[in-house]
C-alpha positions in Angstrom: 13.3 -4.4 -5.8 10.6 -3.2 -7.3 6.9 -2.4 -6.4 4.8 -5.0 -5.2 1.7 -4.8 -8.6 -1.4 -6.9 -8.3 -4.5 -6.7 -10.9 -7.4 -8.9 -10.0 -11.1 -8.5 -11.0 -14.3 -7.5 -9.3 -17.9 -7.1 -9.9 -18.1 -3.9 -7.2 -18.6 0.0 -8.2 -15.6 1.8 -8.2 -17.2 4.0 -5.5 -17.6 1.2 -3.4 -14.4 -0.3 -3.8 -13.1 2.9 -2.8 -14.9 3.1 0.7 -14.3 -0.2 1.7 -10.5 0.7 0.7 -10.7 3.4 2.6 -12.2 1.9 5.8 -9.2 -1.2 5.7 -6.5 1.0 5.4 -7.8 3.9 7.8 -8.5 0.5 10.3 -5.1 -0.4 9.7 -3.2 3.1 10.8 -2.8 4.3 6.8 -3.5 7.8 5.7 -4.1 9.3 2.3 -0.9 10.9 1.6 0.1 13.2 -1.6 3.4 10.7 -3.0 4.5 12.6 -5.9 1.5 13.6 -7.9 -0.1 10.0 -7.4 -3.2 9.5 -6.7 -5.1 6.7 -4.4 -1.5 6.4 -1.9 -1.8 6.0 1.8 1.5 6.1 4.0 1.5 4.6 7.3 4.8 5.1 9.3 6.7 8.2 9.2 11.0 6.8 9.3 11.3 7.8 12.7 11.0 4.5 14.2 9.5 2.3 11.0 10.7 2.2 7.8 7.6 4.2 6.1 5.0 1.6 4.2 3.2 3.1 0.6 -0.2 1.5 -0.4 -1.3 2.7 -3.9 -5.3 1.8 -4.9 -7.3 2.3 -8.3 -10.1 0.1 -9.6 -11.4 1.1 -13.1 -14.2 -0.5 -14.4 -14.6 -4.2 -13.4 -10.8 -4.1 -12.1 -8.9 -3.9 -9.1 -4.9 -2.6 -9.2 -3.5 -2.6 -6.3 0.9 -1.7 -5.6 2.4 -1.5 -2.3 6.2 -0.4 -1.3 8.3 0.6 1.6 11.3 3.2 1.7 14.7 3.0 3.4 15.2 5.1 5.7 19.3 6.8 6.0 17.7 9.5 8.2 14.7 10.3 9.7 12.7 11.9 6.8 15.3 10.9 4.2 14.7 7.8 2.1 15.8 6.2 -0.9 14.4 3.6 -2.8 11.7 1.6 -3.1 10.8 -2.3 -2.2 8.7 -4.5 -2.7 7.4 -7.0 -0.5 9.4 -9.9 -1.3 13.4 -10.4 0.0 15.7 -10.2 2.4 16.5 -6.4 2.6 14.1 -4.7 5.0 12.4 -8.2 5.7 10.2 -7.4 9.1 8.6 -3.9 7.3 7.9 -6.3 4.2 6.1 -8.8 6.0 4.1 -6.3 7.6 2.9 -4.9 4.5 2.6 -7.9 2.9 0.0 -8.5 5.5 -1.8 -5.6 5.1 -1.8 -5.9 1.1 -3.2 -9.2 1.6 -5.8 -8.1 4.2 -6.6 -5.3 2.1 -7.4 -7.4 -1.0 -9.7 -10.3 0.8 -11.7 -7.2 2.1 -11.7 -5.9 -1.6 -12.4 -9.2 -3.0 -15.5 -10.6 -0.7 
């Protein structure tokens, strides 16, 4: 499965979108994390006992974009792949960040 990949469009300032981005995903345990050279992730979960959830962010000029994945863990700190939210493989950490993409974008939205 691939990313989840949302576009929608806004009438807020990047910097804006950014804080409020910020503020949902810190309220909802995320962290900025460094996923290989991309910018605007937060990671919440580490493998050890949840399967590790990826929220990537950017808004550019009147636009939001918004993808979100999770990784399978074989190990604790060893993952492969990634998935989307939608499917049966790895269904309770999907619907869990499905729920948090989608809290995430009404907060960006309104």
């Amino acid at each position: 499965m691939a990313r989840y990949v949302n576009d929608f469009p806004t009438n807020k300032a990047d910097e804006q979108l950014m804080a409020i981005a910020s503020q949902c995903l810190n309220d909802m345990g995320y962290k900025p994390h460094n996923y290989k050279g991309e910018a605007g992730v937060f990671k919440k979960g580490d493998g050890w006992l949840t399967a590790p959830m990826f929220i990537k962010l950017s808004s550019m000029s009147g636009a939001v974009h918004v993808e979100a994945f999770t990784k399978f863990a074989i190990l604790p700190g060893v993952f492969m792949g990634e998935y989307g939210t939608d499917g049966a493989f790895l269904i309770v950490p999907k619907r869990l960040l499905k729920g948090n993409v989608e809290k995430l974008e009404y907060a960006l939205k309104n």
